[in-house]
N, C-alpha and C positions, 0 to 999 in steps of 0.2 A: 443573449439569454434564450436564446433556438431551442439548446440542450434541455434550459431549466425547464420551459415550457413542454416539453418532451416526457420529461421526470413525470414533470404534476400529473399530466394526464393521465399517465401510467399507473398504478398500485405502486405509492412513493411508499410505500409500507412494506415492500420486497426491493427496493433497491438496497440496501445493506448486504440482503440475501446475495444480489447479484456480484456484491463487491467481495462479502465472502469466497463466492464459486470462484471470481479473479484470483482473488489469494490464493486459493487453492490450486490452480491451474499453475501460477507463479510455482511456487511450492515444489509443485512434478517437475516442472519443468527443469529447475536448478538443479535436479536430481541426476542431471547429465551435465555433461561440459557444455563449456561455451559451444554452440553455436550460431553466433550471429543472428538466429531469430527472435521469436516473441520471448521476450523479461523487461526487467524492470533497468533500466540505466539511467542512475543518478548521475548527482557531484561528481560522488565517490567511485565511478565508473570511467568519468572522464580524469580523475585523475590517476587512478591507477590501473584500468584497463578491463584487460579481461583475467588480471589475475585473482580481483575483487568480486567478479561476474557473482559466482555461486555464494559466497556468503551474502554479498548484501541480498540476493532474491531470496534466498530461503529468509533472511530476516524480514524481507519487506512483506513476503507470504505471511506469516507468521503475524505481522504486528496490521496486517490489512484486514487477514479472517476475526484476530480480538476483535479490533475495534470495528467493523463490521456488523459482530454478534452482537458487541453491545449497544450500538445503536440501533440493531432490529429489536433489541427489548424495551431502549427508551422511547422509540415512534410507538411501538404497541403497549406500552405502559403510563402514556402521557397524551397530554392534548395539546398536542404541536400542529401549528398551521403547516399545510404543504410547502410553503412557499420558504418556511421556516427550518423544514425536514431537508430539503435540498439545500440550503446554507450550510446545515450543521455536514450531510453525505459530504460535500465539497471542502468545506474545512477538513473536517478527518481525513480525507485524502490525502490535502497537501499535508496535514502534519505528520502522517504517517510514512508520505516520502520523504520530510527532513528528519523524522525523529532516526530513520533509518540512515540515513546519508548520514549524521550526526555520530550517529553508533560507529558505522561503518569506519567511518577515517579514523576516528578515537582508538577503535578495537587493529588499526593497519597501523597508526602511528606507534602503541605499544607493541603488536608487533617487529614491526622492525627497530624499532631502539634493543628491544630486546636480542636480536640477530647484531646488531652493531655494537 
């Protein structure tokens, strides 16, 4: 809990902000081909490679900066303990990389049924 401890001390009321700026970063980045540095690789990367690379990061950009936004409205619209605020940043993350991975293979399996 090194990290959580980290969080709290910090203005937990801008880490959304910060996870935004990530999405964003992700974002640009997909904006170019693979290459082998900083993105996002899931599931859906290990199983289909680098020819998945560029959708799933612009999706994973994409659904990190919402949900991101929206948690910087509900820490500053609510009376959430800190300790409470980094549970919720940490869940949103992971669900934001399965909801992504999720998408991802769904939208390659139709895909290629479709090609086949």
């Amino acid at each position: 809990m090194f990290v959580a401890g980290i969080i709290e001390k910090a203005q937990v009321d801008s880490v959304p902000l910060l996870f935004a700026v990530l999405g964003l970063v992700v974002l640009v980045i997909s904006a170019q081909e693979y290459t082998g540095g900083i993105g996002y690789r899931g599931l859906a990367f290990i199983c289909y490679g680098k020819r998945i690379w560029q959708f799933s990061n612009r999706l994973f950009g994409g659904i990190l900066m919402g949900t991101s936004l929206l948690l910087y409205l509900i820490f500053r619209l609510s009376e959430i303990s800190a300790s409470n605020k980094v549970l919720m940043a940490t869940i949103s993350c992971f669900l934001c990389a399965l909801i992504c991975d999720i998408v991802t293979l769904i939208y390659k399996k139709e895909e290629n049924s479709k090609q086949g």
